[in-house]
N, C-alpha and C positions, 0 to 999 in steps of 0.2 A: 920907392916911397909908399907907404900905406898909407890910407885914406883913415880920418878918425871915424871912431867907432865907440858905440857901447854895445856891453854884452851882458847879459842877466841871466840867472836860473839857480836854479833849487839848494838854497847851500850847503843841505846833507842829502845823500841818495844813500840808500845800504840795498847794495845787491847780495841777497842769499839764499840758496833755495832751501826752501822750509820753511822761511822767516814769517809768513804769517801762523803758522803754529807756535810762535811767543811773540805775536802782534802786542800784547798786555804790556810782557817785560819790554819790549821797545818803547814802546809810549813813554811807557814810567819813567826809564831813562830817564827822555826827550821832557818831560811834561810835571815832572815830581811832586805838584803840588796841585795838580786838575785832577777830576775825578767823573766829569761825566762828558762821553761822547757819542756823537752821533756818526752812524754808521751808513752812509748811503750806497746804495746798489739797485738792482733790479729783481723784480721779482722772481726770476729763474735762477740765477745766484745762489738767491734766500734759500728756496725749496729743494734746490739741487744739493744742496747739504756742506756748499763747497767751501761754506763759508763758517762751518761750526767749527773747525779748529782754533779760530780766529777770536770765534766768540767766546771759545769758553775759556781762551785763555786772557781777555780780557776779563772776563769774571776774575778769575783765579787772582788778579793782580788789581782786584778793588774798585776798577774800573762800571760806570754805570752806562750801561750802553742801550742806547736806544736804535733800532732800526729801520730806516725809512725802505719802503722798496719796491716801493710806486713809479723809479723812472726807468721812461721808454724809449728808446729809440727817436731822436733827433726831439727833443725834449719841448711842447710847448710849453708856453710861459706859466698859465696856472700849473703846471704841476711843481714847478719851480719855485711859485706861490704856496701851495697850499705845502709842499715841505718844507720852507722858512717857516709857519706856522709853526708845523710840529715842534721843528729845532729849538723856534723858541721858546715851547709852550714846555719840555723838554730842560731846556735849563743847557742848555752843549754848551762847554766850554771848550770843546776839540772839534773838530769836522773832519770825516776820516772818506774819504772818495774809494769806493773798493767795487768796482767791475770794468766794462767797458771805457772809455771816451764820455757815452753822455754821463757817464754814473760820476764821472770825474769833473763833467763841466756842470752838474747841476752843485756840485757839491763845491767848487769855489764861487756861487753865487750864494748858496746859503752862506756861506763864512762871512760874505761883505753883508748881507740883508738881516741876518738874523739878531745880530747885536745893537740894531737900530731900526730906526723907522723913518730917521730924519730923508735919507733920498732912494727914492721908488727903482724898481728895475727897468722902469721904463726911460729915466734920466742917465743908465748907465751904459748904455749901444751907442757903439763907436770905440774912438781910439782915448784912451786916457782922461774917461768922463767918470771912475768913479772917486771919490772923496773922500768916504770914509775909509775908517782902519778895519780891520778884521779880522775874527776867532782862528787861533791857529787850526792850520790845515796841512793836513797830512794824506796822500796821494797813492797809492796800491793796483796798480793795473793789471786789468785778469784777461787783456789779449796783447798782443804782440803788434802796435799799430797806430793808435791816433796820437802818440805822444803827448796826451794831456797829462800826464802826472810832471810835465815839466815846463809846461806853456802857460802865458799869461791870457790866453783867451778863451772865453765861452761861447760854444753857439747854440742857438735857442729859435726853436720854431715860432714865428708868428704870424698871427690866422691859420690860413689853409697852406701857404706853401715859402713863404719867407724868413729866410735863415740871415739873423743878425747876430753878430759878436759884439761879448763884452768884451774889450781887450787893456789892460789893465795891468801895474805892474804888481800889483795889491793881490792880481789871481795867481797868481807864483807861489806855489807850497813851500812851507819850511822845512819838510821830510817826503821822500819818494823813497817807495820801499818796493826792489823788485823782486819779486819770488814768483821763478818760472814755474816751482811745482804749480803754482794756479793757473798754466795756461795748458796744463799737461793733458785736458779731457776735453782742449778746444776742438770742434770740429772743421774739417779738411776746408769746405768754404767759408768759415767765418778767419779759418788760420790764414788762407790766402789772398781773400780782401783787405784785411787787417795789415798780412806783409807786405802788399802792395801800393799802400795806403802808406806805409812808413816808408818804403823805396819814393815815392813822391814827392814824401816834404825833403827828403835826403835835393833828392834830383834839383825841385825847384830852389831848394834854401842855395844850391848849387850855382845857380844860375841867376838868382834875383836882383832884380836890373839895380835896386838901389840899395840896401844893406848888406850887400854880400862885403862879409868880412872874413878874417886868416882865420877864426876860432872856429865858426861856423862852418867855414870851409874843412878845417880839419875833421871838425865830428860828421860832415855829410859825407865824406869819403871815408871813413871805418865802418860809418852806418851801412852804407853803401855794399862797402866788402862782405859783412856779415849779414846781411839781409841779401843779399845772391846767393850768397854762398849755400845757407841754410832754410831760404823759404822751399826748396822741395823736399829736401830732407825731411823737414818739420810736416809739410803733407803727407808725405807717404808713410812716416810713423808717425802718431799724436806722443807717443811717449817717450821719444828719442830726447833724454834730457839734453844733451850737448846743442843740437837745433832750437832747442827752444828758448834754453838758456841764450845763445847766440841771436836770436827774433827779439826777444825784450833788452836783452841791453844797444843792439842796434835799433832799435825803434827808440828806444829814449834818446840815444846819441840825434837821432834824425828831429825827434823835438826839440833838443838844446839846438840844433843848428837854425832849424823854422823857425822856432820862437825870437831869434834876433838876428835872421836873413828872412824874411817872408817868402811864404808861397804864392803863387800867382798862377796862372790862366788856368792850368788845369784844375783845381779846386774852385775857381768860379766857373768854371762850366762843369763843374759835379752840381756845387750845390742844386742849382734845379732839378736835376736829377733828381736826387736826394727827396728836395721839398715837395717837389709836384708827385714823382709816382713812387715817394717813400720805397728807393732803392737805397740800400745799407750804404754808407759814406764811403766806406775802401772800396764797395763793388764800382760803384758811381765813379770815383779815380780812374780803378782799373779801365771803365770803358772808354774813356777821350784822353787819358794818357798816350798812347802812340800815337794819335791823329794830334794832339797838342805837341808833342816832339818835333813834329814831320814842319806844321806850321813854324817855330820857332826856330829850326834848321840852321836857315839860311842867317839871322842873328845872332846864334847860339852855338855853332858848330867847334868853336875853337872848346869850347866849357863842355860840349858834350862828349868830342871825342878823348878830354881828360875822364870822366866818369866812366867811358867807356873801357878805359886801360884798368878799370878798376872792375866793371863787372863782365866783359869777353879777352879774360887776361891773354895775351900774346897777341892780341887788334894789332894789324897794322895799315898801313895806308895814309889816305889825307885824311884833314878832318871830316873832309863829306864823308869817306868811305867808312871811316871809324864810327860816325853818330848813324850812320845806316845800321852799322852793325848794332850798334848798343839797341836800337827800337827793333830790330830785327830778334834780340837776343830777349829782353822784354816783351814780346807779342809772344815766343813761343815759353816763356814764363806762365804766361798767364793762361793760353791755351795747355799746358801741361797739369796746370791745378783744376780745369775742366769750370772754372768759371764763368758764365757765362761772357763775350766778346765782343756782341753786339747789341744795340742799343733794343734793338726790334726783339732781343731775346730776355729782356724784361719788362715786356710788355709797352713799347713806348709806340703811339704809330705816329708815321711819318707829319699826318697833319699838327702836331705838337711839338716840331720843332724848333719854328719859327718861335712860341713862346719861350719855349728854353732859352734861345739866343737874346733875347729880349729882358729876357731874367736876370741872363748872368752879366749883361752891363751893369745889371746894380752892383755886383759887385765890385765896385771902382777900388776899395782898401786894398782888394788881391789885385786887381790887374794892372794900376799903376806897377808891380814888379816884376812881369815877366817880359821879359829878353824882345820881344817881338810886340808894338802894339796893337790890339785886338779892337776891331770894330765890331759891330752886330752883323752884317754881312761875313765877316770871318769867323764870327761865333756857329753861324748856321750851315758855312761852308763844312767846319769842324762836325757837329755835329750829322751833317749829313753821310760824311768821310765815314763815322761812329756807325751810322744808322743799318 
């Protein structure tokens, strides 16, 4: 008997490598009668050049393109603000998301903010608070990892170190365009956090105490397959198309499954991470991922020793021996892409713990879903495990 369920996400994807060298002719397709869009990214993107194929063949095809590329890494709110400005100021009748995660989650908040004024960013955090409608959006990811070109949520820094999501069925792109040539000249530790980061939402979307469903379930286990299979390959050469191509379609597989099985413990004990000593989000994963497994074991073992038949093929044994294997098989994952392993090796010292563990209770939206329930005392236990 299956349990009801809904599922959501992106109702066109076009995988094709090359595809943003007629980024123009796609739109026009999709869009035949709009003519000006805005183009968000980051300023390294812009400058690295990587992005003029893109541009100029949206000229070629009529297209008025404006480019924001002011966002940063784990995005506060004014700058979220002051590019709804631009958009508006701008005229965008498209929003096109084209770099990392934040480039993508700043750019479905312009979509909802930018065509109105009636409700503020700040009435839209939380679960299905925003209201209005919004500028189509179209989604182009340039690593192999956060799965935001297929998720319905944003996260946005506020003040010094608190990371709230919009989540939202409204931030859901109507086109996800994946073109691995863009992730061809990622470097070795951004290609590693990123695929480990996409093995995560796989894992958790796998295991999540309350929406785990058949769909979900299936895209975490392909995701799964090819994010093993191919995150060291994809290390060891940046330009092995077949690995990379295999990294971005399994990382989007891993957000269709997240985005309607949630992720849980280990993404609330990244984000502090994350917010406090501004560690990159997949590094932040990679580090309390095994010590998050080990914790959840003893609830989870049956759900991990299946994931494991899927990333240490030929596992045999119980399920305890199996889910050793799978965190056993994952720790020397991520020691092999030479990422940093322990908490102390980005800088975190031990008296800033207890804050952490303190933190990530706020995250109540993620931790009501993981397999095992997490107190503050077990948040710092984890974290010490990490430390």
């Amino acid at each position: 008997m299956t349990n009801a369920f809904r599922f959501q996400t992106v109702p066109t994807l076009v995988v094709e490598f090359g595809a943003a060298r007629r980024l123009g002719a796609l739109l026009r397709a999709q869009f035949p009668t709009l003519h000006t869009v805005c183009v968000v990214t980051d300023g390294f993107l812009h400058k690295s050049g990587l992005l003029k194929p893109a541009l100029a063949d949206l000229a070629a095809h009529g297209w008025n393109a404006t480019v924001i590329d002011d966002v940063i890494a784990d995005p506060p709110e004014h700058i979220v603000l002051e590019a709804t400005a631009r958009a508006r100021s701008a005229g965008a009748e498209i929003v096109l998301g084209l770099g990392g995660g934040s480039s993508m989650d700043v750019a479905k908040l312009i979509a909802v903010l930018a065509p109105q004024q009636e409700q503020p960013l700040s009435d839209m955090y939380g679960v299905n608070k925003v209201t209005v409608s919004r500028l189509p959006l179209v989604q182009m990811p340039t690593t192999a990892g956060t799965g935001s070109e297929v998720t319905a949520v944003s996260i946005v820094t506020i003040g010094e170190a608190k990371k709230m999501g919009v989540v939202a069925p409204q931030l859901i792109a109507d086109l996800a365009i994946l073109d691995a040539e863009l992730t061809l000249g990622l470097p070795v530790a951004a290609t590693a956090a990123t695929g480990i980061d996409a093995m995560v939402h796989a894992i958790e979307a796998y295991t999540s105490a309350h929406l785990k469903n058949p769909i979900s379930d299936m895209l975490a286990i392909k995701a799964l397959d090819l994010l093993s299979r191919n995150l060291l390959p994809a290390c060891e050469d940046g330009s092995n198309r077949g690995a990379r191509e295999a990294m971005l379609l399994g990382a989007t597989f891993a957000g269709q499954a997240f985005a309607n099985s949630p992720v849980a413990a280990v993404h609330a004990l990244a984000y502090p991470i994350g917010g406090i000593y501004h560690v990159p989000h997949g590094l932040s994963n990679a580090l309390v991922l095994p010590h998050v497994l080990r914790f959840n074991a003893e609830s989870a073992a049956t759900l991990y020793a299946e994931l494991a038949d899927v990333v240490v093929p030929g596992v045999t044994g119980s399920a305890e021996s199996k889910t050793n294997a799978l965190i056993g098989k994952l720790e020397q994952m991520i020691a092999a892409t030479a990422i940093p392993a322990r908490l102390r090796d980005v800088g975190i010292e031990r008296e800033g713990l207890p804050r952490m563990a303190s933190d990530a209770m706020l995250q109540t939206r993620l931790l009501v879903n993981n397999p095992r329930p997490v107190a503050e005392e077990d948040a710092l236990a984890i974290y010490t495990a990490a430390f």
